[in-house]
N, C-alpha and C positions, 0 to 999 in steps of 0.2 A: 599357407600361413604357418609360422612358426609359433613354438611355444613361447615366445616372446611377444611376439606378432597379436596371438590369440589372448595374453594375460592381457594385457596394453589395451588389448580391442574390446574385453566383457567385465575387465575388473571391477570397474565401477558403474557399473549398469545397478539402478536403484529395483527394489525388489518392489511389488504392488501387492497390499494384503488379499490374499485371497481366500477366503472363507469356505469350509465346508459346504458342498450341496447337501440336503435332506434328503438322504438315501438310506440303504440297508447299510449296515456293518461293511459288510464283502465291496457293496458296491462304491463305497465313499474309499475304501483300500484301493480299488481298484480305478476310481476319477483321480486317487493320487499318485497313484504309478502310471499313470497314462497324459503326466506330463501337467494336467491341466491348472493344479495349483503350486505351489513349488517345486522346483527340482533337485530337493534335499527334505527331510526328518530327520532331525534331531533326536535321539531314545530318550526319553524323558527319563532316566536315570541314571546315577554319576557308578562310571565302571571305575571297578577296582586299578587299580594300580598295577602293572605286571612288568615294570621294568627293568627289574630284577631277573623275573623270568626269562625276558626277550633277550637278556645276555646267552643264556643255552644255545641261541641259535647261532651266534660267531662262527663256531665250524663249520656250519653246516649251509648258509648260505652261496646261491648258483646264481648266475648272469639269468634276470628273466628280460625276452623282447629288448635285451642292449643291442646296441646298434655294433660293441665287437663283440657280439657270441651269433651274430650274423642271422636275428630272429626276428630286429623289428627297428626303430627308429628312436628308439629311447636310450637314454645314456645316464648309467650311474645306479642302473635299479636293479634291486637284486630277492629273492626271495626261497623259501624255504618252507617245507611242508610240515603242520602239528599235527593232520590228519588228512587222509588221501590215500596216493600210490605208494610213495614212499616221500623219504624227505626232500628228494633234490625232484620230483618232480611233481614239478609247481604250475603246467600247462593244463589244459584239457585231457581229457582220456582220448578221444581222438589222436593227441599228435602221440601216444605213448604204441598205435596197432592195435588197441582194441576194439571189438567188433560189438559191445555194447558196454554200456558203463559196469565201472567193475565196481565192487564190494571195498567201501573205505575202511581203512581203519587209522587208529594210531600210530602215531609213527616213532621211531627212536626219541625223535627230539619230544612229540609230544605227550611222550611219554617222562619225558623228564620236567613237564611244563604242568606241574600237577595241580596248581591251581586255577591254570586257564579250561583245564581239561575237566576240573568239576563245576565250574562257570556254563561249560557247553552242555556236560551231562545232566545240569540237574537245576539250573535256574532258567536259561536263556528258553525261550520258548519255541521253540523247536524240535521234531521228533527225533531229526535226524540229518546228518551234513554229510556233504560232500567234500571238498575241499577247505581245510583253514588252513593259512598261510600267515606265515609274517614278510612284512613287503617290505624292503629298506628301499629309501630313496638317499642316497648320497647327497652330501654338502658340493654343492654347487650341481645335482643333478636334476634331468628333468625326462618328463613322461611326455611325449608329445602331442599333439593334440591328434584325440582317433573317439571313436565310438564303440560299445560292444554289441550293438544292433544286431538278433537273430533274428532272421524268417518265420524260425521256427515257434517263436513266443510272440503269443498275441495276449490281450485282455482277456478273454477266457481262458486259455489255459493256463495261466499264471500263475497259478498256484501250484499247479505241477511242476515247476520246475525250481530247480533254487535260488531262495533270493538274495542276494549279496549284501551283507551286514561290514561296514566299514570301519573299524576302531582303531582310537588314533592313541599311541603306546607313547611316544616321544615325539611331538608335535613342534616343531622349531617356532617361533614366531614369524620368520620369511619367510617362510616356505606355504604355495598357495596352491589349491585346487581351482581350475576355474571352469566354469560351466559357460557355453555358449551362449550368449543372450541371458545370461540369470548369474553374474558376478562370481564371487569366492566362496565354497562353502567356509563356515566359519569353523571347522576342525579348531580344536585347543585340544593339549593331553589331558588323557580319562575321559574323551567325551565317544559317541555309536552315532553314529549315520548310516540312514537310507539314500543314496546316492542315484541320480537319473540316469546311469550312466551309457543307456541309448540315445542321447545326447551328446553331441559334442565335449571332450571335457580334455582340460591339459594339467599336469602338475609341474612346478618350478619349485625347487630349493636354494633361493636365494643369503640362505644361513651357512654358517661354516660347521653344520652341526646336522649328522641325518637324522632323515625322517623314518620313526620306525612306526608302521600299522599294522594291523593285523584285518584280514578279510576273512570271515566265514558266510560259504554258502549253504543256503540253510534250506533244509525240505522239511515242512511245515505239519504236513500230516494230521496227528492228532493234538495238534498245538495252535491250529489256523487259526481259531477262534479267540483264544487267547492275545495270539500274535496282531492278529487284526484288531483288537483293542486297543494293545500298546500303540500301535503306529497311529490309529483316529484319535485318542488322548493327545502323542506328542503331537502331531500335527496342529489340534487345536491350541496348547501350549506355544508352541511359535508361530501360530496364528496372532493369537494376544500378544506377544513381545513383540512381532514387527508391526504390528498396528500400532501400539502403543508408541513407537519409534518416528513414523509418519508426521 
């Protein structure tokens, strides 16, 4: 199935409210990442603005997973590193030869991105990241439909690893994310998503205008607690909106 194919097929799949269980903090975290209630959060708060900033990255922008930089099946997507290896690589540590994760840091560009970069240091709830990127999706491009499913990550250890924070920088109105069986997340510019994205999921840029996001992976640390807050707040927060919609 094509990313045409796959839009067509879950765009308009109606969402079913689904209500928190009565569980621990960690564990209601952890029944929402494990698929059982939506396959999107919302961050219950409006991000600043960084458009401005996301121009620094113009230079510095590399073919990620395009189908001609001979990496994957995607066409038109391109990205660049704020914090990592360095800026153009925007993969895994894996595909860079190394033999255990390396020590991130900032990078040129995100060093010039000074207010995204006191956003990560000193509000977002997190101890400590791995990768953040800005991910352009080009006017008329698209991500194909694939999954990021590790072996490696289960529901207990989930929190050791990092979690992928989604923000959408310059959000076209065409242009759609779509989840398998569970429709479009509703992305608009300034908004943060939790994304299922061991799930099936395709993007299309149906706009004559890219899509610019930003993705930070996030190691939670001495912030889990915190963090697991926000996410059982927002979740409950668009619990009430899509009920209310029903």
């Amino acid at each position: 199935m094509d990313q045409i194919e796959f839009y067509n097929a879950y765009k308009d799949v109606k969402i079913t409210p689904k209500p928190l269980p009565d569980y621990s903090l960690e564990d209601k975290v952890k029944w929402i990442f494990s698929g059982h209630g939506y396959h999107w959060v919302e961050f219950d708060f409006t991000m600043p603005d960084w458009l401005s900033e996301s121009a620094y990255a113009d230079d510095y922008y590399v073919a990620h997973r395009d189908i001609f930089s001979g990496e994957g099946s995607h066409y038109g997507w391109s990205s660049c590193a704020l914090h990592g290896i360095d800026t153009d690589k925007t993969n895994v540590w894996q595909t860079y030869g190394y033999e255990s994760e390396p020590d991130y840091q900032w990078t040129e560009l995100g060093n010039k991105t000074k207010n995204i970069q006191s956003f990560f240091n000193n509000t977002f709830p997190a101890e400590r990241y791995a990768r953040i990127r800005f991910m352009k999706l080009a006017a008329g491009g698209w991500i194909s439909p694939h999954n990021d499913y590790s072996p490696m990550i289960n529901i207990d250890n989930l929190f050791d690893y990092p979690l992928p924070v989604n923000i959408a920088i310059d959000h076209p109105n065409d242009c759609h994310m779509t989840i398998k069986d569970n429709g479009c997340v509703p992305f608009k510019s300034h908004s943060a998503f939790m994304v299922n994205i061991f799930n099936d999921h395709s993007v299309i840029n149906n706009s004559s205008k890219d899509r610019i996001h930003l993705i930070a992976h996030c190691y939670l640390g001495n912030k889990r607690k915190e963090f697991c807050e926000l996410i059982v707040n927002s979740y409950e927060k668009q619990h009430a909106k899509i009920q209310s919609q029903v």
